[in-house]
C-alpha positions, 0 to 999 in steps of 0.5 A: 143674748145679742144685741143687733141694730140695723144702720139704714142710713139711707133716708131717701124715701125716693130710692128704687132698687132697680136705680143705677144712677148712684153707680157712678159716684157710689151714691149707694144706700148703706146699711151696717149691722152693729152687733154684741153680746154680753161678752163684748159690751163687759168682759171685751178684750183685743184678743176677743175682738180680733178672734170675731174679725177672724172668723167672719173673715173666714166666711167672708163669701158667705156672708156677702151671700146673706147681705142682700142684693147689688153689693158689688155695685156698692162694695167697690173699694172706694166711698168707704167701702172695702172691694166685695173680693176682699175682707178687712178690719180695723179700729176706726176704719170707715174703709173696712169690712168690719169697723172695730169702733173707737169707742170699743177700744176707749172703754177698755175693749168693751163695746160693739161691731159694725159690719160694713158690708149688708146693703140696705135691701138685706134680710135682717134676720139672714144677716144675724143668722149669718153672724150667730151661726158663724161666732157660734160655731 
C-alpha cells in the first residue's frame, strides 16, 4: 500500500493559470506529493531512501512530463526550487528535486518523501502512476 498526500500550498483562490505575474519573483503555486509505503514508514534505511532518490532520478524527464504544466517557469533553481534540467536530493533540502524529511532521518530512517517537483495544475493520479511505475519496476 502507498500513502500519498497532494501539498497544495497555494491558498490563493484567486489564482489563473494563464497568469505570468509570478514569473518574475517566482511567486508560483506549488504542490509536492509526500509519498510511502509500508517499507518506508517501519523498516526504512538509508540504503533504502537513497535506492528511491536514485531511481526517480533516472526518469527524471519523465516525471516532469507527468507533473503538470509551466514547470519551467516555476522549477528555475532559484525560491526553493531545483532547475527543471537538473535532478537532486537531499535531507532537509528545501532546494532539491526530492527532499528526504528530517523527520525521516530522526526516526531512525523511518518516514516519507516529498517530491518537489509537481505543480499545483498536476494530474494526481499521473503523478503516483509516475512514482509507482518507476519504484516498482
Amino acid at each position: 500500500m502507498v500513502t500519498f498526500r497532494n501539498n497544495n500550498n497555494n491558498r490563493r483562490n484567486n489564482f489563473r493559470r494563464n497568469d505570468r505575474s509570478y514569473k518574475s519573483n517566482g511567486d508560483r503555486p506549488k504542490y509536492g506529493s509526500n509519498f510511502s509505503n509500508d517499507e518506508m514508514r517501519t523498516r526504512g534505511t538509508e540504503k533504502l531512501y537513497t535506492s528511491i532518490c536514485e531511481k526517480l532520478g533516472k526518469v527524471h524527464k519523465e516525471g516532469i512530463e507527468a507533473y503538470g504544466s509551466d514547470n519551467d517557469m516555476r522549477l528555475t533553481g532559484l525560491h526553493e526550487t531545483q532547475s527543471i534540467d537538473q535532478f537532486s536530493y537531499g535531507v532537509s533540502d528545501r532546494g532539491a528535486s526530492i527532499r528526504i524529511p528530517i523527520y525521516t532521518v530522526e526516526h531512525d530512517w523511518n518516514g516519507y518523501l516529498e517530491d518537489r517537483r509537481p505543480a499545483s495544475n498536476a494530474d494526481p493520479y499521473k503523478i503516483i502512476d509516475h512514482i509507482v511505475g518507476t519504484l516498482t519496476k
